[in-house]
C-alpha positions in Angstrom: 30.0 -2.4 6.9 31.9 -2.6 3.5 32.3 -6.4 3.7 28.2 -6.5 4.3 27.6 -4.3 1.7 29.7 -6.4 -0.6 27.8 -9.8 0.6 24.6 -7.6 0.3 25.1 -6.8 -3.7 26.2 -10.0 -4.4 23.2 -11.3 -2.6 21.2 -8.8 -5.1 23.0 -9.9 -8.1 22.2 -13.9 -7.3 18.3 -12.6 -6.9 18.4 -10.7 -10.4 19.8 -13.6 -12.4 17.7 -16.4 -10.8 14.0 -13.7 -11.6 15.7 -13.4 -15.4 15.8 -17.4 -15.5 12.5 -17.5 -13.9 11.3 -15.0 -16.6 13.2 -16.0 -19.7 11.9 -19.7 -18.9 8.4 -18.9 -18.7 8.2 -16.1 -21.9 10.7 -18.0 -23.8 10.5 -21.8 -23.4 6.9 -22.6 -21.7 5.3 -21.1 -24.6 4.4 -23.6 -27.2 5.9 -21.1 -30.1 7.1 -17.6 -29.0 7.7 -16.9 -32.9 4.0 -17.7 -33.4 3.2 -14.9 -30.7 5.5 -12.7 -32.3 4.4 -12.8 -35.6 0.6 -12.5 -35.5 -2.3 -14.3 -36.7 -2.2 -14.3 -39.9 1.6 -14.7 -40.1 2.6 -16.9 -43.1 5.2 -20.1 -42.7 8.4 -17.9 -44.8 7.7 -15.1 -42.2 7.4 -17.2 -39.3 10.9 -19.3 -40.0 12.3 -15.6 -40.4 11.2 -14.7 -36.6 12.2 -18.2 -35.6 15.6 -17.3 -36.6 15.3 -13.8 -35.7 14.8 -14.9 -32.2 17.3 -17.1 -32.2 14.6 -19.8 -31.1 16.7 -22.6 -33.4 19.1 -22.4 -31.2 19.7 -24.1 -27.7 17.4 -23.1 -24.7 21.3 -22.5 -23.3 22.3 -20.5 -25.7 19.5 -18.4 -26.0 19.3 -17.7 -22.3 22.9 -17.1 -22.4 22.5 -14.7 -25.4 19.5 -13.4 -23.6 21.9 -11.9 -20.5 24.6 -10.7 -22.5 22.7 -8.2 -24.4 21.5 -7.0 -21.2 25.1 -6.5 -20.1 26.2 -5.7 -23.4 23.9 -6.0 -25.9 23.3 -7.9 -28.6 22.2 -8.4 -33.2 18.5 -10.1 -33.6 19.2 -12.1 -36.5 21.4 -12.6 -39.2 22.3 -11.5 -42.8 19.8 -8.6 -44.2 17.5 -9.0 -41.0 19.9 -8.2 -38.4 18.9 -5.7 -36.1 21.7 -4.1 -33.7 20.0 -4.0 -30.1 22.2 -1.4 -28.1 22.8 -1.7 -24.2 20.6 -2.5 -22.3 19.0 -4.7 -24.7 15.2 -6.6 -24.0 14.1 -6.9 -27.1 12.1 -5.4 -29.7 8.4 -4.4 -28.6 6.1 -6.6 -31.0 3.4 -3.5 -31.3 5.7 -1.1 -32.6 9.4 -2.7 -33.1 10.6 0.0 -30.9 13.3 -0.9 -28.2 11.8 -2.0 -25.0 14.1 0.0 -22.9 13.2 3.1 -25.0 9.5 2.2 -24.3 10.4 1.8 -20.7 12.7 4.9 -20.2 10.1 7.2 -22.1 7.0 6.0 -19.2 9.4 5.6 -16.4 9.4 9.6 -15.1 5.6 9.2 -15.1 5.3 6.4 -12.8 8.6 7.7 -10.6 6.5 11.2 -10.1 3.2 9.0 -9.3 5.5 6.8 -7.1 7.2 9.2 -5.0 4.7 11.5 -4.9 2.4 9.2 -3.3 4.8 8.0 -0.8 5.2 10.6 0.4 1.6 11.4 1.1 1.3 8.0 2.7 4.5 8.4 4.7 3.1 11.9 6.3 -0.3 10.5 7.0 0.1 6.8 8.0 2.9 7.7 10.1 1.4 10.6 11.7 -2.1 9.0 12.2 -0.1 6.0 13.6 1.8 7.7 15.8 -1.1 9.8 17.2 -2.7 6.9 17.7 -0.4 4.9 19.8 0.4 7.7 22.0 -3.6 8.1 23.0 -4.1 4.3 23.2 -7.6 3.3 23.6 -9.1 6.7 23.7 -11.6 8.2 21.6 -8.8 9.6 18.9 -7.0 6.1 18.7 -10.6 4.8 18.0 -11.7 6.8 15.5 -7.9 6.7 13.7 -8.0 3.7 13.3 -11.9 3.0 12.1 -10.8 5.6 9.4 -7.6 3.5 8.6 -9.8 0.6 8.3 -12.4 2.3 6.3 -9.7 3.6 3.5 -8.1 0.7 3.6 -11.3 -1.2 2.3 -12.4 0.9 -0.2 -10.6 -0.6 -3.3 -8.0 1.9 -5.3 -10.3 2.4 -8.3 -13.6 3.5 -6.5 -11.2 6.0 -4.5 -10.0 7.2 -7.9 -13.7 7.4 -9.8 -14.9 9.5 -6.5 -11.9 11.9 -6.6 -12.2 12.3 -10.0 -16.0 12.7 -9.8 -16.3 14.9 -7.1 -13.3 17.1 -7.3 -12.9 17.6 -11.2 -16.5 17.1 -12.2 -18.5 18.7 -9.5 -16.1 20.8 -8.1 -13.7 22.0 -10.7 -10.8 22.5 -8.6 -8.4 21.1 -10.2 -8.0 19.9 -14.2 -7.8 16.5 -15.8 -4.4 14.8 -14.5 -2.2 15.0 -17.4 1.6 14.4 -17.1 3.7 17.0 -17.5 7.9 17.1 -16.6 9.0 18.7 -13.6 11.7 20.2 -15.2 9.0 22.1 -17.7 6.4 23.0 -15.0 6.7 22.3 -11.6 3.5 23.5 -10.8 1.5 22.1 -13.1 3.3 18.4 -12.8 2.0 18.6 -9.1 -1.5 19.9 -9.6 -2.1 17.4 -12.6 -0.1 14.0 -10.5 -2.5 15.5 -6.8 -5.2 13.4 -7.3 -3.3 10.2 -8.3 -0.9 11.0 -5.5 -4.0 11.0 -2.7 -5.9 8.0 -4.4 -2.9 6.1 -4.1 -1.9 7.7 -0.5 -5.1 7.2 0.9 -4.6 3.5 0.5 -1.2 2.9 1.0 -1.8 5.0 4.3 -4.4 3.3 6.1 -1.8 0.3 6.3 1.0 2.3 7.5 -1.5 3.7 10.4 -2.1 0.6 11.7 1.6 -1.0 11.3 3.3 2.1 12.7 0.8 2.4 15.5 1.8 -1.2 16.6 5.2 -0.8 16.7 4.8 2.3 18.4 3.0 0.5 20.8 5.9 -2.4 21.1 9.1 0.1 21.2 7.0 2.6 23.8 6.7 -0.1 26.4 10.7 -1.0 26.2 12.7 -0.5 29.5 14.8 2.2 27.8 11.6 3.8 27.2 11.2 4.2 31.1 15.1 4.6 31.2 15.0 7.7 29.5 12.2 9.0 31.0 13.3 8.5 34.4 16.4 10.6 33.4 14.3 13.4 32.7 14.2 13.8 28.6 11.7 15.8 26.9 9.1 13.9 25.8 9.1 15.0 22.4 12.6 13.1 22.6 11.9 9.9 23.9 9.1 9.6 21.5 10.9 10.5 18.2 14.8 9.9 19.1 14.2 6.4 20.7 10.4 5.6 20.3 10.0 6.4 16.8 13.3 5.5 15.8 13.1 1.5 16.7 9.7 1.5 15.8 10.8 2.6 12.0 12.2 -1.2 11.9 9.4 -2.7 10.2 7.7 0.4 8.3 10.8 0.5 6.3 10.4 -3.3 5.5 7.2 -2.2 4.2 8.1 0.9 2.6 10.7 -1.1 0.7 8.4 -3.4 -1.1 5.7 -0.9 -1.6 7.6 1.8 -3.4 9.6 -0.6 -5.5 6.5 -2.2 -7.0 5.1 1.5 -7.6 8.1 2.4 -9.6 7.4 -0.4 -12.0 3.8 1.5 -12.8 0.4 1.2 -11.1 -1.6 -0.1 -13.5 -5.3 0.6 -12.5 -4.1 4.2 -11.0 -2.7 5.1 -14.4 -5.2 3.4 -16.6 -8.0 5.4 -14.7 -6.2 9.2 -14.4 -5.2 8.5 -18.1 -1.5 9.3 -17.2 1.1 7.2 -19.5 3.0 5.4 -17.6 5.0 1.8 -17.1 2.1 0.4 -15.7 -0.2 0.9 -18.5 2.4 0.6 -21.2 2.1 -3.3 -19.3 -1.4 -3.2 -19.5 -1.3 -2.7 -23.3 1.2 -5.2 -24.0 -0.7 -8.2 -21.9 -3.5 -6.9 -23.8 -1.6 -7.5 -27.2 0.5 -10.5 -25.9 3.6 -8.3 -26.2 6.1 -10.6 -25.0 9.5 -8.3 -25.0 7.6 -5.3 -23.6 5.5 -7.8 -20.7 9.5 -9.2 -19.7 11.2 -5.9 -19.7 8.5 -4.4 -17.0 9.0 -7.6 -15.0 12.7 -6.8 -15.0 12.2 -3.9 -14.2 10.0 -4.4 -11.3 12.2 -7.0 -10.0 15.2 -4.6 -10.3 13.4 -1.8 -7.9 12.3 -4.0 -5.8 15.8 -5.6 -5.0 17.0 -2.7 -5.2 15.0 -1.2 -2.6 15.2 -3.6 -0.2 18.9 -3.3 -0.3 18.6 0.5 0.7 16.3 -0.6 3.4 18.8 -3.2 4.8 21.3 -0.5 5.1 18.9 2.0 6.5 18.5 -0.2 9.5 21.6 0.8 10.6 21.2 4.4 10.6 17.5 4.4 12.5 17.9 2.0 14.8 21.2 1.4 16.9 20.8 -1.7 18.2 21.4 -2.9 14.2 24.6 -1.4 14.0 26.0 -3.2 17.3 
């Protein structure tokens, strides 16, 4: 288990460098002049040699990408004599709009898209799962039909009419529940679940419908198994056989899914956080493709590359632990 663990992060770490190459290339040396984006319109030629150097773009692609890493690792100065700037661990950069650290920008908005993320998963999780589930156990009868018409009728309806509706209908018409507004767990726990619901079931609702119909087929698959019948015939509760070895080996590819799904979240959903207003990574990357802000646009993809390495990793070694047959 150790020695595939070790293989496993080293996997990990091969995936990170080759995404900042990927990324570094295409911010960095596709452009025609980065220091041209950096420095605005109406930037003049003294001020654009000054970001040149600042960027350290007269220097070797090489050397720039090597540069580029170590300030990750260790940080890093932008530029040299009176415009040096000391970039502190983890450095990305300098955000364009506002010459604030990146990893400051993204630290500051990443406990609003973590609440949204999690949040939501676990909406999705309770629903798709147990509408899946429900389903497969009363195959073609009238319940599997009509849980799975609903699963294909949220999973059509795109996340931004879900949102408007909710919004609409709940806050406008209604008035149960206020404006979402972000607002720490740590300060208010109440009020940092009432104001993230509606984000939480707009996302959820989505997210959901595919997990119905994904669970409900492997469900299907791991029920008909011989140690299905096995079990049975030696007289286990049902309850049992569903969850302890239907359920279980049916988890397989749910947690696949799960994976991917919630590491892209925790890098920020845009459109869910551009429409509830709530300031989080994903519209912090909304704003800076608006404003062609290079540092802040590479930091996020970083980021979202991180958590989604990351969590596939977890899911890897959560195979072992739900399903048995992985660990032999």
């Amino acid at each position: 288990m150790i020695l595939y663990l070790l293989r496993r992060t080293a996997a990990l770490a091969g995936v990170l460098l080759a995404i900042a190459g990927v990324t570094f290339v295409i911010f960095y040396v596709l452009p025609n002049d980065p220091a041209a984006a950096a420095c605005g319109k109406t930037c003049s030629p003294e001020r654009l040699a000054v970001v040149r150097e600042y960027l350290g773009l007269d220097r070797s692609v090489w050397s720039q990408f090597t540069e580029f890493l170590t300030g990750i690792f260790t940080g890093r100065t932008l530029g040299t004599g009176q415009y040096a700037v000391q970039c502190d661990f983890p450095c990305l950069g300098y955000s364009y709009e506002n010459s604030l650290p990146v990893w400051d920008l993204l630290m500051d908005r990443l406990p609003v898209s973590a609440s949204l993320a999690l949040g939501a998963a676990v909406l999705w999780l309770v629903l798709g799962l147990g509408a899946g589930v429900t389903a497969a156990l009363r195959k073609d009868t009238l319940a599997d039909k009509t849980l799975m018409v609903g699963a294909v009728a949220a999973a059509s309806l795109p996340v931004y009419f879900t949102s408007v509706m909710l919004i609409y209908g709940v806050i406008r018409i209604a008035g149960l529940l206020p404006y979402p507004s972000y607002r720490p767990f740590t300060e208010d726990p109440v009020g940092w679940a009432s104001n993230l619901l509606l984000p939480w079931i707009a996302l959820a609702l989505l997210y959901a419908a595919i997990y119905a119909r994904q669970s409900r087929g492997s469900m299907i698959e791991s029920m008909a198994e011989p140690y299905i019948r096995t079990a049975r015939a030696k007289g286990m509760p049902e309850r049992t056989v569903v969850v302890k070895h239907g359920l279980r080996s049916g988890m397989t590819p749910i947690l696949t899914i799960f994976g991917m799904d919630l590491g892209g979240l925790l890098a920020g959903a845009v459109i869910t956080e551009s429409i509830f207003g709530l300031p989080g990574i994903g519209r912090l990357f909304y704003g800076a493709l608006v404003n062609s802000d290079q540092p802040v646009v590479l930091g996020v993809t970083l980021l979202a590359a991180f958590f989604i390495v990351v969590a596939n990793l977890v899911v890897d070694l959560l195979y072992a632990v739900v399903d048995p047959r992985v660990r032999y």
